[in-house]
C-alpha positions as CSV (number, residue, x, y, z in Angstrom):
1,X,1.6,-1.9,-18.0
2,X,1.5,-0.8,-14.2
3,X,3.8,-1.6,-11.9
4,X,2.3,-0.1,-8.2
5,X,4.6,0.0,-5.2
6,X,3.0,-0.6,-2.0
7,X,4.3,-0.4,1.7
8,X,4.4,1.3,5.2
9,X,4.8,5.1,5.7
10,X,8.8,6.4,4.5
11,X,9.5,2.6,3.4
12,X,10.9,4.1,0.4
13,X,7.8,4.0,-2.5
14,X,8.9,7.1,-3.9
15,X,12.7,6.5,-4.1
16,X,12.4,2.8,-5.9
17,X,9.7,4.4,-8.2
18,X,12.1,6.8,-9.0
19,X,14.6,4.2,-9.5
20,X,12.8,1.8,-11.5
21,X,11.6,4.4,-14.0
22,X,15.5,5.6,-14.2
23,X,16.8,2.0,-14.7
24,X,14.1,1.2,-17.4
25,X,13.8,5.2,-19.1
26,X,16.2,4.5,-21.6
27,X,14.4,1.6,-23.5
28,X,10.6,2.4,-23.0
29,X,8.0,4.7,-22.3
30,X,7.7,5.3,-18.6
31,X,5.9,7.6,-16.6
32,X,5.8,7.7,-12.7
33,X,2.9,9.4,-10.6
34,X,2.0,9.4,-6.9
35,X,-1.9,8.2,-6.5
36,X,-2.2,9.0,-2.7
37,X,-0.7,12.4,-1.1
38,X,-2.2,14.2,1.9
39,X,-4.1,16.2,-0.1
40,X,-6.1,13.5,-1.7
41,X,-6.6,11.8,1.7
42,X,-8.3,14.4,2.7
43,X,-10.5,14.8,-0.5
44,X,-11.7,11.4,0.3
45,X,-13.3,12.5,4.0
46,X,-16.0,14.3,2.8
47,X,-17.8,11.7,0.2
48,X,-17.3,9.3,4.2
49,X,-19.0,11.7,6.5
50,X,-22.9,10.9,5.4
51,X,-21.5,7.4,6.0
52,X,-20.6,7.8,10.1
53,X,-22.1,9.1,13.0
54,X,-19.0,8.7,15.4
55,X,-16.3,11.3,15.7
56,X,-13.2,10.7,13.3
57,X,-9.7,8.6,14.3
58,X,-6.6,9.7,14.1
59,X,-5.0,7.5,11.1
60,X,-1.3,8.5,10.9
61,X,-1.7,11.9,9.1
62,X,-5.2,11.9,8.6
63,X,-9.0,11.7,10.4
64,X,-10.9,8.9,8.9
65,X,-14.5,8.5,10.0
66,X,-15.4,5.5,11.2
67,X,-17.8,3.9,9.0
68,X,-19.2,0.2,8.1
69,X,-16.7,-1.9,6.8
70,X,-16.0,-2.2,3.3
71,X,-17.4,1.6,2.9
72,X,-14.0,3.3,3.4
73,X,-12.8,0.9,0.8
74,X,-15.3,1.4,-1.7
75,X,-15.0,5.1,-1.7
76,X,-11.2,4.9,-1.9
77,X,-11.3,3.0,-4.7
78,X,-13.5,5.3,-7.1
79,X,-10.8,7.7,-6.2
80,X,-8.4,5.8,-7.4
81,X,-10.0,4.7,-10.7
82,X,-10.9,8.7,-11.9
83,X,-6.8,9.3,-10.8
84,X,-6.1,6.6,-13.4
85,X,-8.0,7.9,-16.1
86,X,-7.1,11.5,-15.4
87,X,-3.4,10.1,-15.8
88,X,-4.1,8.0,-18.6
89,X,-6.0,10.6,-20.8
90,X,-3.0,13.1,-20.1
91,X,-0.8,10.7,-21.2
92,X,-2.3,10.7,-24.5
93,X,-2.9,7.3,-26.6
94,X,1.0,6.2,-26.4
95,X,1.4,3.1,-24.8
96,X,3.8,3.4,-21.7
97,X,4.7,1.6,-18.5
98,X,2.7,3.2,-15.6
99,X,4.6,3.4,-11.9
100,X,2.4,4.2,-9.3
101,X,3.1,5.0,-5.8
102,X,0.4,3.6,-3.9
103,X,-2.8,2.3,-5.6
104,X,-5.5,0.1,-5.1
105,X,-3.8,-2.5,-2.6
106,X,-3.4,0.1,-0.3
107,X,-6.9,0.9,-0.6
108,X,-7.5,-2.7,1.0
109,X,-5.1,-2.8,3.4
110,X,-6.4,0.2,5.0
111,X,-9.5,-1.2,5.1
112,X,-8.6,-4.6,6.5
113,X,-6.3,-2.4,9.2
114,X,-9.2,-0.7,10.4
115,X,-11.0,-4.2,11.3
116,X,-8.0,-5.2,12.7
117,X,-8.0,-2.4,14.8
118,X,-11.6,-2.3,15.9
119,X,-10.9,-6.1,17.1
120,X,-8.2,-5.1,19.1
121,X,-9.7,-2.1,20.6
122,X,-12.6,-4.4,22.1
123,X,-10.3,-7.1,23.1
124,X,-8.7,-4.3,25.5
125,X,-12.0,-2.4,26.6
126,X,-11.7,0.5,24.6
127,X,-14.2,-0.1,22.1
128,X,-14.3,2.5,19.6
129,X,-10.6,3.7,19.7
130,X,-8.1,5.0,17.9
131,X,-4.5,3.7,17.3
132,X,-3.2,6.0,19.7
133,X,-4.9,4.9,22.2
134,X,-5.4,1.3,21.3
135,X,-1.3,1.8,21.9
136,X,-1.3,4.2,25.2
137,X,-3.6,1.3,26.7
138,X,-0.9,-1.3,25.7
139,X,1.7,0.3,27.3
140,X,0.0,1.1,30.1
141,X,-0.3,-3.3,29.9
142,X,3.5,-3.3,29.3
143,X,4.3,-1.3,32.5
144,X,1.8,-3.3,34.8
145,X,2.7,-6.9,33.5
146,X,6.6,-6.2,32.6
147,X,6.2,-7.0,29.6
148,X,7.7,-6.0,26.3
149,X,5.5,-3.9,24.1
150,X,6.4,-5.3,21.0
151,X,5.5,-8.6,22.7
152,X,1.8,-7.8,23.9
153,X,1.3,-5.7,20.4
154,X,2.2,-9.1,18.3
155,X,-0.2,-11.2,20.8
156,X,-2.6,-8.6,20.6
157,X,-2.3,-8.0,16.7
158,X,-2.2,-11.9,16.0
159,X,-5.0,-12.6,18.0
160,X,-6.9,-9.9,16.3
161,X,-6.1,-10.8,13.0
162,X,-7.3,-14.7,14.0
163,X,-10.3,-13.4,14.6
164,X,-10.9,-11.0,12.1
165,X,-10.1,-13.5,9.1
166,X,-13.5,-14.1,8.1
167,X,-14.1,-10.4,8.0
168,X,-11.2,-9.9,5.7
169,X,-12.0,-12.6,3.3
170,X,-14.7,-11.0,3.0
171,X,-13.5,-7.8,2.1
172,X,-11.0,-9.8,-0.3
173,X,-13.8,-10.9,-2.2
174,X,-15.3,-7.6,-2.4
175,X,-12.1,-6.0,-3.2
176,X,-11.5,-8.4,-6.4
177,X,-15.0,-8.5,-7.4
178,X,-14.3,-5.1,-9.0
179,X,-11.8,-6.2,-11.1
180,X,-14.1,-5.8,-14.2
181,X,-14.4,-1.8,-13.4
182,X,-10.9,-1.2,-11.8
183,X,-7.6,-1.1,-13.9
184,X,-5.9,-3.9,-11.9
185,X,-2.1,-3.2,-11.2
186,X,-0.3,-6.1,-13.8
187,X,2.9,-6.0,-10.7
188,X,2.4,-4.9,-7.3
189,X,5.8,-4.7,-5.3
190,X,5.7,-4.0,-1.6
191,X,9.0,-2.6,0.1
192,X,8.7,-4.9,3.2
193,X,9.8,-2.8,6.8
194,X,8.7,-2.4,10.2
195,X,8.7,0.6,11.6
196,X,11.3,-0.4,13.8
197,X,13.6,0.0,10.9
198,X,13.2,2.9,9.7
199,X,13.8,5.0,12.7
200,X,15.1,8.5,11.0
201,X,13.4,8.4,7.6
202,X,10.0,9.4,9.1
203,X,11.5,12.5,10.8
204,X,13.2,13.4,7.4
205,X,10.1,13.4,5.8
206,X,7.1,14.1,8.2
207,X,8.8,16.5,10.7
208,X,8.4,14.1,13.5
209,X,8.8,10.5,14.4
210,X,6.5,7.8,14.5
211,X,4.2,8.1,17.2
212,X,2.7,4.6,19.3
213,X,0.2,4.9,17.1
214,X,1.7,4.7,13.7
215,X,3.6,1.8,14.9
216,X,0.6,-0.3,15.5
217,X,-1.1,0.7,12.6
218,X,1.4,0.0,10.3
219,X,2.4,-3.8,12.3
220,X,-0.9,-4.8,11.1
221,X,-1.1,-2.8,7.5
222,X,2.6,-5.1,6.9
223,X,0.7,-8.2,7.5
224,X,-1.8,-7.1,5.5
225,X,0.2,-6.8,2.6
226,X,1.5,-10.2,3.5
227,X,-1.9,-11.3,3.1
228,X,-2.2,-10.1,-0.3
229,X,1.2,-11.4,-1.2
230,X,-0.1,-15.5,-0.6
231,X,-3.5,-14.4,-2.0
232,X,-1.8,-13.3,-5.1
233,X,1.7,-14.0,-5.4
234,X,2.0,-13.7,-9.4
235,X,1.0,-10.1,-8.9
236,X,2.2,-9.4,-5.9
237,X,5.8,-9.5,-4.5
238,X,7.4,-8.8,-0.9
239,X,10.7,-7.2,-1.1
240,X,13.0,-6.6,1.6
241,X,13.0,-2.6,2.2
242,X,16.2,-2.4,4.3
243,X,19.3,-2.2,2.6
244,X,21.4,0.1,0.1
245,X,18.8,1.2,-2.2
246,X,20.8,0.6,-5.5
247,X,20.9,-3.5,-4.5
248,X,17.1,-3.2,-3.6
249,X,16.0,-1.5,-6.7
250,X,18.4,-4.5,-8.5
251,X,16.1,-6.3,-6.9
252,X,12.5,-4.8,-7.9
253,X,13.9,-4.5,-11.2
254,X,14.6,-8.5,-11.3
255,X,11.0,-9.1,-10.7
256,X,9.6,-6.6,-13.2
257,X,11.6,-8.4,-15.7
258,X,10.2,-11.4,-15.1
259,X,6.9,-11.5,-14.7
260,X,6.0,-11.8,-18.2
261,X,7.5,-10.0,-21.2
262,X,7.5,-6.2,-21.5
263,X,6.5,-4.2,-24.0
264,X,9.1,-0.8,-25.0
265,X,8.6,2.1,-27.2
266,X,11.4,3.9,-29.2
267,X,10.9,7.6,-29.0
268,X,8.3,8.9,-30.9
269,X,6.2,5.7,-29.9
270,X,6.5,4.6,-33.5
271,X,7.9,0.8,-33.5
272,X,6.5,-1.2,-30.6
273,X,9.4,-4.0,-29.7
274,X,8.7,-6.9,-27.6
275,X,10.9,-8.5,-25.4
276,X,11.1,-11.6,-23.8
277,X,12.1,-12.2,-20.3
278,X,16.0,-12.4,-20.8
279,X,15.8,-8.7,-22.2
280,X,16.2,-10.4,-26.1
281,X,13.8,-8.7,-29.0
282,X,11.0,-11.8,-30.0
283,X,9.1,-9.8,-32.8
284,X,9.2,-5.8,-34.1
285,X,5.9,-4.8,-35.2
């Protein structure tokens, strides 16, 4: 079984991983792993760079080149299915519960973020652009007009994301049609936040706050994951990120109970138990 946790930078992925594999430890098999870091990012650049001829953008930590859409995607997610089987073959033939922190739904909201983005940078004349200054040209709107940046970035973002819809059903479908060679996540829970509400954890963990942006970019990646959340709501759940963590990973622990029965190991992987979705033993095997 994998249960994937998805969301914004410093929503709190690796703390609710860590959480969930605590709460559910003592009565099966569980084994945590972080799919993206930094370092894997970055791995990722060089398969790109045949694929572009424009200079990289800025994406949060990392310089992405720009490429044709769906490309990014499609090289992202070979990554992510050799991770998998690296993880799996070191984990040996005993049945577990896989947590994953990040996997292949971030793969497709990155990609869908980046047509967003390209959208909005030719709606504001600065085709081409990255996030920082897709932003910088916003505020530089905000000051003229008066008006709130967090209002012209929603106008701006919505409209974008209006026009880009086509484009990202698009990619939907080419995101699911490889379903037959990707391990698909069986729960995908994304830790819901803006950035706005998280002020503080990003300086904790990257040595320095959120820039313009990383704001932008992860307004649209958020309704990205809404996106997937309507297109696949059996699989994937929203959950509210702000809040004591115990009562949210009550919460995340709630919905991977119910989403079908799971399936524990008692040490030594010998007796497989089932249970059903009230925690009660159906069958021993």
């Amino acid at each position: 079984m994998i249960v994937s946790f998805e969301g914004i930078g410093s929503s709190g992925k690796t703390t609710q991983s860590d959480l969930l594999a605590a709460n559910l430890w003592k009565r099966y098999n569980v084994s945590v792993h972080k799919m993206i870091n930094r370092k894997l990012l970055e791995s990722v650049i060089k398969p790109l760079l045949p694929f572009s001829s424009k200079p990289n953008q800025r994406l949060w930590v990392i310089d992405v080149p720009e490429v044709e859409e769906g490309t990014d995607l499609l090289v992202y997610m070979a990554l992510m299915k050799q991770r998998l089987a690296e993880i799996s073959a070191a984990g040996g033939s005993a049945p577990r519960i896989l947590i994953l922190g990040r996997y292949i739904d971030s793969v497709f909201a990155h990609s869908a973020t980046r047509i967003v983005l390209g959208e909005m940078a030719r709606m504001l004349g600065v085709q081409g652009a990255a996030p920082e200054d897709i932003a910088k040209r916003m505020l530089a709107e905000s000051s003229r007009k008066t008006a709130s940046y967090d209002g012209l970035l929603a106008k701006y973002a919505g409209a974008a994301e209006g026009r880009c819809k086509g484009r990202i059903e698009s990619l939907y479908k080419a995101f699911t049609g490889l379903r037959h060679i990707v391990r698909w996540p069986d729960i995908t829970v994304v830790l819901d936040v803006r950035a706005a509400d998280i002020k503080g954890r990003e300086v904790r963990r990257e040595n320095r706050a959120f820039s313009p942006g990383d704001v932008l970019y992860f307004a649209i990646t958020s309704d990205i994951y809404k996106f997937l959340a309507k297109k696949e709501p059996k699989r994937v759940s929203l959950v509210n990120g702000i809040g004591d963590r115990e009562e949210i990973a009550k919460d995340v622990l709630k919905i991977v109970t119910s989403k079908g029965s799971l399936v524990a190991y008692e040490k030594g992987g010998r007796r497989q138990i089932h249970y059903d979705r009230r925690g009660n033993t159906k069958r021993r095997l």
